[in-house]
N, C-alpha and C positions, 0 to 999 in steps of 0.2 A: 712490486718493484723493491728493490734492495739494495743498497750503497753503501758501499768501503771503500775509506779512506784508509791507506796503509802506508806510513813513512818507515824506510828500509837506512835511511842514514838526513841527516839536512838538505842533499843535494839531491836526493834522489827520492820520487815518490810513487805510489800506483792510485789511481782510482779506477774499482771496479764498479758497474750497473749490472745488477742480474734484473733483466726483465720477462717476469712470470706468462711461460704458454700456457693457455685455456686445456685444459687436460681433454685430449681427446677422447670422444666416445665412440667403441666400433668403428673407429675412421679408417678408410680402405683407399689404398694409392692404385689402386687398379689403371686408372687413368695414366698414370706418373710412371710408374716404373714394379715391380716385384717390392711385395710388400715386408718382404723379410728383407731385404737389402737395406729402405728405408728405417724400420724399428734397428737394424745392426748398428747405423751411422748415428740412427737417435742416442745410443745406449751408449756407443763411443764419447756420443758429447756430453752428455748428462758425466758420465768418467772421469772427465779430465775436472771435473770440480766434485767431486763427491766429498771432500773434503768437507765442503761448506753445504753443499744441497742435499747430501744423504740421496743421492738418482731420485727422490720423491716427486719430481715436479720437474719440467720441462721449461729449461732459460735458455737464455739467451745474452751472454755475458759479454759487454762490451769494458773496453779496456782506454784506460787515459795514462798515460806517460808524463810525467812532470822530472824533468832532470836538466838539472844542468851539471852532472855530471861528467855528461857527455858531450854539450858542446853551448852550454849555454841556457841561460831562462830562457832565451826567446824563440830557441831550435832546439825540437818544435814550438810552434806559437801556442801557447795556453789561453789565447783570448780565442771565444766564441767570436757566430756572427760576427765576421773581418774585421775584429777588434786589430790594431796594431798594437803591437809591443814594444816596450819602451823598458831597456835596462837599466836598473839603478843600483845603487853602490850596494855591498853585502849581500850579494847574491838573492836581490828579490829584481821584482818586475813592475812594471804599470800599464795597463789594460787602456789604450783612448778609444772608448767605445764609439763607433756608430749610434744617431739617434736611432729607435727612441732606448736601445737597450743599456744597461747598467750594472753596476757590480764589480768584482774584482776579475773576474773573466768575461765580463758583460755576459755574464749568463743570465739575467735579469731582463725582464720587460717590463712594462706598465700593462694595467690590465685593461687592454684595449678591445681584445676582443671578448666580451663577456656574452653572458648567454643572449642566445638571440639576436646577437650583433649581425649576421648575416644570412639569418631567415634557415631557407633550407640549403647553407652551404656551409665553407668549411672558412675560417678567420685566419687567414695565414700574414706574420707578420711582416712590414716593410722596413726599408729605410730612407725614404722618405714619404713626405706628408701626404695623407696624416697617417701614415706609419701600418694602415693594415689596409689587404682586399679579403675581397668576397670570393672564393673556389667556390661557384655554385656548382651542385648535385643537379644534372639534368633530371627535369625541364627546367630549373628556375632559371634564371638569367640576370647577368649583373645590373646594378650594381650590387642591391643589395636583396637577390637569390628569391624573389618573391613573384610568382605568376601563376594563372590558373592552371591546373593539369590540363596535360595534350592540346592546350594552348598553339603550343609551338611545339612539333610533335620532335621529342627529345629521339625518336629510333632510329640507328642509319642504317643506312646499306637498305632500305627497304621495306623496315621495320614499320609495322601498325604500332600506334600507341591506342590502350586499352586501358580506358579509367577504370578502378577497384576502389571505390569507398574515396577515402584520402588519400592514396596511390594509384600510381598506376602498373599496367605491365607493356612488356615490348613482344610483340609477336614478331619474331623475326621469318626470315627466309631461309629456305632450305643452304645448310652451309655457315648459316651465323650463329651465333649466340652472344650470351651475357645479356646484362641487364638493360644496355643502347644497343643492342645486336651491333657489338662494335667490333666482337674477336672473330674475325674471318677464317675459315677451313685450311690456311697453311700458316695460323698464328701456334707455334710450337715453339721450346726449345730445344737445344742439343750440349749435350755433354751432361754439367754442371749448371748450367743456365746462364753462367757469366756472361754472356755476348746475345742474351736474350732480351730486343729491343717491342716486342707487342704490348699488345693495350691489355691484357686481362688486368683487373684492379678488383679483386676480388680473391676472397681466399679460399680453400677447400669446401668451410662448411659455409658461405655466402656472406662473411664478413666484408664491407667495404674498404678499401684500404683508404689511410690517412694520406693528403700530400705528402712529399717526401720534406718541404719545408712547411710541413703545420704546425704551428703554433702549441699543440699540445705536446708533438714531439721534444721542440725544443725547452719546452718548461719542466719538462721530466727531465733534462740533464743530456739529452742527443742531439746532438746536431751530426746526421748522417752525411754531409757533405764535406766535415773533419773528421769523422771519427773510420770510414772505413778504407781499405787500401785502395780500393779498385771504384774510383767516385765514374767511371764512366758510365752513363746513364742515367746518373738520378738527375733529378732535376724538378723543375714544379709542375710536378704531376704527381699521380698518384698510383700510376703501371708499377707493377712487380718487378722486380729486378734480383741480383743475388750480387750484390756488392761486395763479399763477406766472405765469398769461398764456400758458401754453405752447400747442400745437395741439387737446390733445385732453388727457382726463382720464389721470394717472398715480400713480406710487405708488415707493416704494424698497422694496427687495426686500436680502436678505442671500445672499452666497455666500460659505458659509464665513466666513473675516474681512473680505470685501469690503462696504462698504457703497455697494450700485448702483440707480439706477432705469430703470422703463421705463414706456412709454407701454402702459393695459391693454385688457383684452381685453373693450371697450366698444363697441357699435354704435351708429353715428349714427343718430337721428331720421329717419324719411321726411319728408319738406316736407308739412306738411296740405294737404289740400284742402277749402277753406269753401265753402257754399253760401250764399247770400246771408240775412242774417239768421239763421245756425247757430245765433251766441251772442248774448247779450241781457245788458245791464247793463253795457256797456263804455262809455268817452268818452271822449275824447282832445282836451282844451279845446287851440285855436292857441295858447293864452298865457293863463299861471295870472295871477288878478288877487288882492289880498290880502283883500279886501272884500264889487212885494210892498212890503209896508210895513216899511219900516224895511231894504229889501233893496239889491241891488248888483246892478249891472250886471253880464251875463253874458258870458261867455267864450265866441267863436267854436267850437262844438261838446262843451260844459261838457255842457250837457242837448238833447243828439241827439235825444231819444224824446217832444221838447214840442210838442205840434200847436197851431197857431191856429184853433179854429171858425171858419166864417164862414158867416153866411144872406144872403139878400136876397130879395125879392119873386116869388112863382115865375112862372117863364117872362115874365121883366122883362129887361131890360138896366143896372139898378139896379147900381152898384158892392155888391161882396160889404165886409159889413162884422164886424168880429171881436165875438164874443159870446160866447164860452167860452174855455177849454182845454181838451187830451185828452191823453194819451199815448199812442204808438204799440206796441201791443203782438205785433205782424206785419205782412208787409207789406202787407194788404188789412185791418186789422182796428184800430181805435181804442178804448179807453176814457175814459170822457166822464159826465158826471153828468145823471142823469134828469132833471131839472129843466133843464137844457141844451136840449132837443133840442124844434121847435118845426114840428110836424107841415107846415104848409102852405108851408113856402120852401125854395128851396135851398137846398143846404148845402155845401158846401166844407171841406177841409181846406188847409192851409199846412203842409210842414214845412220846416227847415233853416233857418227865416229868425231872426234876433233882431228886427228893429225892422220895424213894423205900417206905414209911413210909406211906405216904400223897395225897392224890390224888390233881392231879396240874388240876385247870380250863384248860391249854395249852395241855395236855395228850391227846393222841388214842390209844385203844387198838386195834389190831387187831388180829383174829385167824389163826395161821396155818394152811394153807390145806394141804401143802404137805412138803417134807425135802429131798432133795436131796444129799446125801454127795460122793464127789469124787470117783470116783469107783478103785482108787488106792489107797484108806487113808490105813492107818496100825498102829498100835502101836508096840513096841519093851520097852524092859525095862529102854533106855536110851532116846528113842527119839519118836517124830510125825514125819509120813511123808504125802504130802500131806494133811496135816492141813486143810480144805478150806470144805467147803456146801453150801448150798443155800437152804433160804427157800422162797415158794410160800404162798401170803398169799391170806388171802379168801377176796373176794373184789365182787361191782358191776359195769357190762359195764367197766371191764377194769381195774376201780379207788378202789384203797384198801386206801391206805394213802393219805393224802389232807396235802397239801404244804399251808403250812404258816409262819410265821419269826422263829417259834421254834421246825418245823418239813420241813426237806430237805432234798435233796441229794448229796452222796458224788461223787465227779466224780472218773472214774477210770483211773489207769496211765498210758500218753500214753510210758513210757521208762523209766528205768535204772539211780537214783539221785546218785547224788557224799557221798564216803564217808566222814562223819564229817558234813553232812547235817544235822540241828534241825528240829525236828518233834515234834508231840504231840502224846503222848495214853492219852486214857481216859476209867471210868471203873468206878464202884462201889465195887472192890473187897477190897481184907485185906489190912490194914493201920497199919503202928507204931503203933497206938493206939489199934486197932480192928480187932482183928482177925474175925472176922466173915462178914467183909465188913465195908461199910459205909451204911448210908443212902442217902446220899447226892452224887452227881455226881462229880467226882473229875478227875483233869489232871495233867499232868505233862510232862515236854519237858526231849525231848532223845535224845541223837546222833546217826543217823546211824555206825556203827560200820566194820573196813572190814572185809571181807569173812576170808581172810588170818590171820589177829589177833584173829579170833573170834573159828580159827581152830587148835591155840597153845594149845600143848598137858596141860594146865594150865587151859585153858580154857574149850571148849566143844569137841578139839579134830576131832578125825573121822568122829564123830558121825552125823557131820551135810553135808548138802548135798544143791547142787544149788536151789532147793526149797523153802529154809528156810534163815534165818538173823538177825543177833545181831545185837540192839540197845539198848542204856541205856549208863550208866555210870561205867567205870573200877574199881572205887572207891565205887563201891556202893551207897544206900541209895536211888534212883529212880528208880524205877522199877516196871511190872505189878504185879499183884497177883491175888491167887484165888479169881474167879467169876469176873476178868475183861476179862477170855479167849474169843476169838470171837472179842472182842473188836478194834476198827480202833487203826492203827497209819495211823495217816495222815500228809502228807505233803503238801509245798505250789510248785506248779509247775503248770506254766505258770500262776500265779495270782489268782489260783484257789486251794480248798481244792482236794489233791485226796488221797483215801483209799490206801496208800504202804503196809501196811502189817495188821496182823490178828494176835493178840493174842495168841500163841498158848501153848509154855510152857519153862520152865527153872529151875535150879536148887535155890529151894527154894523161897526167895523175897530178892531182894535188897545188894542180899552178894555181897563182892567185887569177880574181875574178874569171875560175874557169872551174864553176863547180861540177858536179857530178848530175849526169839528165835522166833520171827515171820515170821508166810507165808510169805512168797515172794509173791505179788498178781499178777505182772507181767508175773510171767511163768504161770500163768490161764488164763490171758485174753481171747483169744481161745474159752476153756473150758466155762468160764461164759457167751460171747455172744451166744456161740449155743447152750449151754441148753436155758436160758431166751427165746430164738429165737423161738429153736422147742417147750420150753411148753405153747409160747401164740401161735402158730400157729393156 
C-alpha cells in the first residue's frame, strides 16, 4: 500500500491510496469473459498512472478530494465513519467523531479488535458498546466465532459438511458451488457487474473476501461506503460487488498485513434469448411527458398493449371506423368488453398507432377471425354483467402481431390490489373538449375504489356485483368515456404492467360520486386461459 498526500494550493488537496494486486500467475478469465479483453482493460489501468507505478504492479488507486475550493471544508465531509463536520474560522474544519473512533477525520479506532478477538471470524467495528462484533466464518457462530466443525453443518442448499483435519469441506449438489454451496446456478453478472447483487465472496484464486465494513479495511485509510460513487450494494457482508466502475465484480481480500483486492470468482450472464412476446407488462415510452377525461396525451410507446377496435359494414368497402378499445394480451389474442363486439361487421384491430386520424409508420392492422364473448354477458337497464370477450385474430404459423417497442403485451393479474392503488385507463373516447372522441391516445391515473363505497346507495348501489369495480375519482373530472369501453386499466404489480380491469360502463363521464365500473379481470382468469388454450389447440 502506498499514500500521497498532494497539496495543489491551501484550498485545495488530493489524497491518493495505491493498494497492491497480488501479481497473477497464469490466471485465465475463461470463466469471465475473453482473456485478451481483460489484460486490454488491465494495461489501460495500470496507464493512467504509469507515472508513479512504471505498469510493474497491478493497483488499485483510490482517490480523496479535500477542497473547499469548491464549495466548502465540509462539502464533501472529510470525516470518516459519520464523523459530522464542523466549520471553523480560516478555512479549517473539526471532525465530532462517533464513539469509539478518533482523529482529525476520525480515521482512528482503539485497538479493539486484536488478534483473536473473534476466534475464527472477522472484528468489524461499531458505534456502539462495546464498539465491535464478531462476522464469523461459517461454521463458527456468534458471539465470539468458536464451535466444533460440522457441528452445525455451515453447507446450504443441501450441502454435506465434510471434516478435513482442522477444516472442513462442503460437498454441494448438483448446480451449487463455493465454499457454503451458497452460489446457486443463475448467480451471474451482466455487463460490468455494477447491478451484480449474489453471494460469491470469493476471489479467482480462492481468496476470502473481507466485509466491506472490516476493520482492517478501514485502518488502511478506506472506508468503501465514502469513498466509492456507486455505494449501492455494499453493505455488511462480504459478496463481491463492483462499486468502482471497474470490469467485473470484486472484493479486498487480506494477506497477512497486506491490504489487497482482486477481481472474483464470478461468472458472466449467457446473452438470453426472447422469443417474441416471452415477457408482458414492459414499455419503453420515446419520451416521458409530465402530464380520457381529464387525461394527457400519450407517449410514443407509453401503453404498447392498447388496440383500436374497428367494424364496418360487412363485406362493404366502408372505411373501418373505431368503436372500442382492447388490450393485447398475445400475439393472436385480444381483450375487449362484451358489449364491444357487434356480431354482423367486420372487425379490425389497430395496434402501435396513438392518433385515429393519421396513419403512424409504428401501426399493425390486423383482422378479426373470430369474437368470442362471455357466455354469461347480459345487459339490464342499470348495469353490464360479465363485461369481458376475446377476440382471435387472423395470423400466420401462429404469429398475428409482431412485438416491438410500440406494440406489446399486457400481463395478466396473478391476484386481488389494495384499495387506493393508482392505476392507468387509457382510450380515445369523449373529452371536455370532444364529444365525439379524441384523435389522439390519451390517459389518465385512477384510484381503485372499494367494493363497499362503491356500493353506497349514492353511489351505484345494488346494482353492482363481485364481477365488476369502481375506480376513478369521488370528485369527479377523470374518468373513462364513450369509445374508450374495452379499454385496459392497468396496474403495476410485481414491476410489471397487468390488465385489472376492462372498461365497461358508468353513469355518464366524469360526474362526481359516479366513478367509472370496470370488469374485474381476476374473476376470468380461468375463463381466459381455457378458451385461448382450446382455440390454439
Amino acid at each position: 500500500k502506498f499514500f500521497y498526500h498532494c497539496n495543489f494550493s491551501p484550498d485545495l488537496a488530493i489524497d491518493i491510496f495505491f493498494l497492491q494486486l497480488k501479481p497473477k500467475k497464469g490466471k485465465k478469465h475463461d470463466r469471465h469473459r475473453a482473456s485478451g479483453d481483460l489484460e486490454q482493460h488491465r494495461h489501460k489501468k495500470r496507464g493512467r498512472f504509469n507515472d508513479i507505478v512504471q505498469g510493474k504492479s497491478h493497483f488499485k488507486a483510490i482517490f480523496f478530494l479535500t477542497s473547499s475550493y469548491f464549495s466548502g471544508q465540509c462539502n464533501p465531509n472529510p470525516c470518516l465513519n459519520n464523523g459530522v463536520c464542523k466549520e471553523k474560522e480560516a478555512k479549517k474544519f473539526k471532525c465530532d467523531c462517533p464513539k469509539p473512533f478518533k482523529g482529525r477525520k476520525c480515521q482512528r479506532a482503539p485497538k479493539i479488535c486484536k488478534r483473536g478477538k473473534c476466534g475464527r471470524g472477522e472484528c468489524v467495528l461499531t458505534s456502539n458498546p462495546p464498539f465491535y462484533e464478531c462476522k464469523c466464518k461459517e461454521p463458527f457462530q456468534p458471539p465470539d466465532c468458536r464451535i466444533a466443525l460440522c457441528e452445525l453443518n455451515p453447507c446450504r442448499n443441501g450441502g454435506e459438511c465434510i471434516r478435513d483435519g482442522n477444516d472442513f469441506d462442503c460437498k454441494c449438489p448438483p448446480g451449487y458451488r463455493g465454499r457454503f454451496c451458497h452460489v446457486g446456478p443463475d448467480d451471474c453478472y451482466v455487463d460490468d457487474g455494477e447491478s451484480y447483487r449474489g453471494n460469491v465472496s470469493e476471489t479467482d484464486e480462492g481468496d476470502e473476501c473481507l466485509y466491506w465494513n472490516s476493520h482492517f479495511i478501514l485502518q488502511n485509510g478506506v472506508d468503501p461506503f465514502n469513498t466509492f460513487e456507486n455505494e449501492d450494494g455494499l453493505g455488511h457482508h462480504n459478496f463481491c460487488r463492483n462499486p468502482d466502475g471497474d470490469v467485473m465484480p470484486w472484493c479486498f481480500f487480506r494477506r497477512g498485513r497486506k491490504l489487497l483486492w482482486d477481481h472474483c470468482d464470478v461468472t458472466e450472464c449467457p446473452v438470453p434469448t426472447e422469443l417474441p412476446f416471452s415477457k408482458c407488462g414492459r414499455s419503453e415510452p420515446k419520451k416521458a411527458i409530465t402530464r380520457i377525461f381529464g387525461g394527457l396525451k400519450v407517449a410514443p410507446g407509453a401503453i404498447p398493449w392498447q388496440v383500436s377496435l374497428q367494424t364496418r359494414q360487412k363485406n362493404t368497402n366502408q372505411p373501418f371506423r373505431h368503436i372500442c378499445g382492447g388490450v393485447l394480451i398475445a400475439s393472436c389474442w385480444v381483450l375487449t368488453a362484451g358489449h364491444c363486439i357487434e356480431q354482423r361487421k367486420d372487425m379490425q384491430v389497430v395496434m402501435g398507432s396513438l392518433s385515429l386520424n393519421t396513419e403512424d409508420e409504428h401501426e399493425q392492422t390486423v383482422d378479426v377471425e373470430e369474437t368470442i364473448v362471455h357466455q354469461n354477458y347480459r345487459e339490464t337497464p342499470s348495469a353490464v354483467y360479465n363485461d369481458i370477450a376475446l377476440l382471435k385474430l387472423q395470423g400466420t404459423n401462429g404469429v398475428c402481431a409482431n412485438e416491438t417497442q410500440f406494440v406489446r403485451t399486457a400481463c395478466l393479474p396473478d391476484g386481488q390490489l389494495p384499495d387506493g392503488r393508482e392505476c392507468t385507463i387509457s382510450g380515445w373516447g369523449a373529452t371536455e373538449t370532444s364529444d365525439y372522441g379524441s384523435n389522439h391516445l390519451l390517459e389518465a391515473n385512477v384510484l381503485l375504489i372499494s367494493q363497499e363505497k362503491c356500493s353506497e346507495p349514492q353511489i351505484y348501489g345494488r346494482v353492482l356485483d363481485y364481477t365488476m369495480f369502481c375506480a376513478g375519482h369521488l370528485q369527479g373530472g377523470v374518468d373513462s368515456c364513450q369509445g374508450d369501453s374495452g379499454g385496459p386499466l392497468t396496474c403495476k404489480q410485481n414491476n410489471t404492467n397487468v390488465v385489472y380491469g376492462l372498461v365497461s360502463w358508468g353513469d355518464q363521464c366524469g360526474r362526481k360520486n359516479k366513478p367509472g365500473v370496470y370488469t374485474r379481470v381476476t374473476n376470468y382468469l380461468d375463463w381466459i386461459r381455457s378458451t385461448v388454450q382450446a382455440q390454439s389447440a
